[in-house]
C-alpha positions as CSV (number, residue, x, y, z in Angstrom):
1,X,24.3,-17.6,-21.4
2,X,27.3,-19.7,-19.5
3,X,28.9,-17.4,-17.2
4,X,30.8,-18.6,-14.2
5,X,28.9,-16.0,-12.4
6,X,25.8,-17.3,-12.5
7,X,25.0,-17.2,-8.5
8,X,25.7,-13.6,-8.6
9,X,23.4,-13.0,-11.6
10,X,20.3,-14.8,-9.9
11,X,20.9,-13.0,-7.0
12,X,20.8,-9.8,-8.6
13,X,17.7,-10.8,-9.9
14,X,16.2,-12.1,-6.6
15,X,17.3,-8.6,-5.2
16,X,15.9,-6.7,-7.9
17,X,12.7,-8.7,-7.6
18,X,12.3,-7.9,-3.4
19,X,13.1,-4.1,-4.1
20,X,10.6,-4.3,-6.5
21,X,7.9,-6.1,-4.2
22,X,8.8,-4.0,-1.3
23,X,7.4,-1.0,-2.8
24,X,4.2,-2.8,-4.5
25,X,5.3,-2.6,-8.1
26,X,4.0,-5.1,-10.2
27,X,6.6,-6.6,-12.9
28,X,4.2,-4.4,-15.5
29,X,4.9,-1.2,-13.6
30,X,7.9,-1.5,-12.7
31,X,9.0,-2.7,-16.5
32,X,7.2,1.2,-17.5
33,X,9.3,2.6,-15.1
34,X,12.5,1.6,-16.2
35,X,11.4,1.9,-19.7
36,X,11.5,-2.3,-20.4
37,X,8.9,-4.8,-21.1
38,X,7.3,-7.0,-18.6
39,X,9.1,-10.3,-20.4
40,X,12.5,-8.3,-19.6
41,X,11.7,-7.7,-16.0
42,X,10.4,-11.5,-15.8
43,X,13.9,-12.4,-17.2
44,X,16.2,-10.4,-14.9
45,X,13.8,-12.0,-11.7
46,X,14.1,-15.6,-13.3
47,X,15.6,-17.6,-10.7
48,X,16.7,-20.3,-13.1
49,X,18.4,-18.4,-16.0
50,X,21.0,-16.2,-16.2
51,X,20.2,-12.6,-18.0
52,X,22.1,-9.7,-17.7
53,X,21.7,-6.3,-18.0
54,X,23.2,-3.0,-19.4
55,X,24.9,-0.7,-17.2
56,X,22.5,2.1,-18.1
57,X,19.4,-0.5,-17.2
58,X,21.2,-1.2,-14.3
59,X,21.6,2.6,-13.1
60,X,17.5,2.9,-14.1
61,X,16.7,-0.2,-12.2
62,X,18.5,1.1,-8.8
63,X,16.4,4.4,-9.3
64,X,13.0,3.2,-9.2
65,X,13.9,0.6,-6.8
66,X,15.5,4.0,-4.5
67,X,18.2,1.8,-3.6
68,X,22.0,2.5,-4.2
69,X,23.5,0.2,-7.1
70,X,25.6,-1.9,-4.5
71,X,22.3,-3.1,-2.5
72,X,21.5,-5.3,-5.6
73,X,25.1,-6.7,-5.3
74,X,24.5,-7.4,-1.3
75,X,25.3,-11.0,-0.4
C-alpha cells in the first residue's frame, strides 16, 4: 500500500509490538486474543511494510494490549 503515512503506520506497528512484548504475549497469543492470525499480527509488527487495520481491530488490539487507543499513536 502507498500511503504518505507510512512513518506513522510502522510506528503503530512498533508500538503494538512493545505492548504486546511487555505483557509476554507471543504474536500466536496475542493473534487468539484479538481474534486474527499469527501472519496478521506479523504484518501489523512488520517494520518494513505498511498494513493497516480496521477500526474495530484497532479497538480489540488496544484491549488486550490494556492500553488506551492513543498510546499506539504516541510519538
Amino acid at each position: 500500500m502507498e500511503t504518505k503515512y507510512r512513518e506513522q503506520y510502522i510506528r503503530f506497528g512498533l508500538k503494538v509490538q512493545y505492548y504486546r512484548k511487555l505483557l509476554g504475549l507471543t504474536q500466536e497469543a496475542f493473534a487468539d486474543k484479538i481474534g486474527r492470525s499469527w501472519s496478521y499480527v506479523s504484518k501489523i509488527e512488520s517494520p518494513t511494510r505498511v498494513f493497516g487495520v480496521s477500526m474495530e481491530t484497532l479497538f480489540k488490539i488496544a484491549d488486550v494490549l490494556e492500553v488506551p487507543v492513543s498510546k499506539l499513536f504516541e510519538d
